[in-house]
N, C-alpha and C positions, 0 to 999 in steps of 0.2 A: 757483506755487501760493500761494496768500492763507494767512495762520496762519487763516482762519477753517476753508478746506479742509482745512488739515494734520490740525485740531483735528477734525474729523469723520470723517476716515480712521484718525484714531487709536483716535476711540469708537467707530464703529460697524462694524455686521461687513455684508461684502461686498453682502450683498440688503439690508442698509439704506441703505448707502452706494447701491445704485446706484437704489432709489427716493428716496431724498433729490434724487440729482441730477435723478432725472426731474419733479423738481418746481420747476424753475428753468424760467425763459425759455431758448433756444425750446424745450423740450423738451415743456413742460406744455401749450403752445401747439398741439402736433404733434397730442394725446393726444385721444380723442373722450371724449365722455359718459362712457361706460360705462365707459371707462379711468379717468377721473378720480374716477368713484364707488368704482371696487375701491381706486384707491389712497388715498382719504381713509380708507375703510374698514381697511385695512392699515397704515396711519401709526397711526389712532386706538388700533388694536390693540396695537403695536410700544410707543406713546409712554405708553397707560395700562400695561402690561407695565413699563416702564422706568422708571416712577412709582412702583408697588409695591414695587419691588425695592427703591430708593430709601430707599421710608419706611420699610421691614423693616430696611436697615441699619442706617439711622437709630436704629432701635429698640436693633438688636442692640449700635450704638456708647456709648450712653445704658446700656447693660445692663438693658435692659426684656424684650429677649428673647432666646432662646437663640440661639446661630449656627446657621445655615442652612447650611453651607458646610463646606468641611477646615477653615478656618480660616475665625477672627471677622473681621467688616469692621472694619478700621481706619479708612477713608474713605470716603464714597461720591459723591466729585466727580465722577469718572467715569460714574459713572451718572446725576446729575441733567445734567449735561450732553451724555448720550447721549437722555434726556426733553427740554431743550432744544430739542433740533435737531430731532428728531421734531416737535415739535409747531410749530416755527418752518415747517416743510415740509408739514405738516398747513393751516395757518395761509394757506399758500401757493397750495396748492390749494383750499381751501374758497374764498377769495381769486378764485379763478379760475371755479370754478364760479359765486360771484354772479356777476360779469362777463358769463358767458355766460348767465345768467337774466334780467338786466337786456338784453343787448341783443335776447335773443328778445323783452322786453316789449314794443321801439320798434320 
């Protein structure tokens, strides 16, 4: 397993994890149209969700805002890297649907 995988098993939880991977070769490749529109749709969702969280910690660490949570964020590396990946996999697919717009063009 690559530290790239290790680090994505670490952030994300099971149904991200396994749409992340379904957005790798051959997987993305298998998927039709209308698969690859619910999942850009679902990434986009996941990865602006994991964005907010993000900036809110951000805030909460800054003492701009109150803690959200039991306890205040001390970090929020975790999470901008759970935004990463999401959107590196969103990236991936969008990625792939031009691919397949262009060669319906020719």
């Amino acid at each position: 397993m690559t530290e790239a995988a290790k680090l994505e098993a670490r952030l994300l939880t099971a149904a991200e994890l396994e749409l992340v991977a379904s957005s790798r070769p051959p997987e993305i490749e298998l998927k039709s149209d209308d698969e690859l529109k619910a999942a850009a749709r679902r990434l986009r969702e996941a990865a602006n969700r994991a964005k907010a969280i993000a900036a809110r910690q951000t805030r909460e660490i800054r003492g701009k805002a109150a803690p959200h949570g039991a306890r205040p964020a001390k970090d929020n590396l975790g999470t901008i890297g759970k935004a990463q990946a999401l959107r590196a996999a969103l990236e991936r697919v969008e990625a792939e649907q031009r691919r397949r717009a262009a060669a319906a063009l020719k």
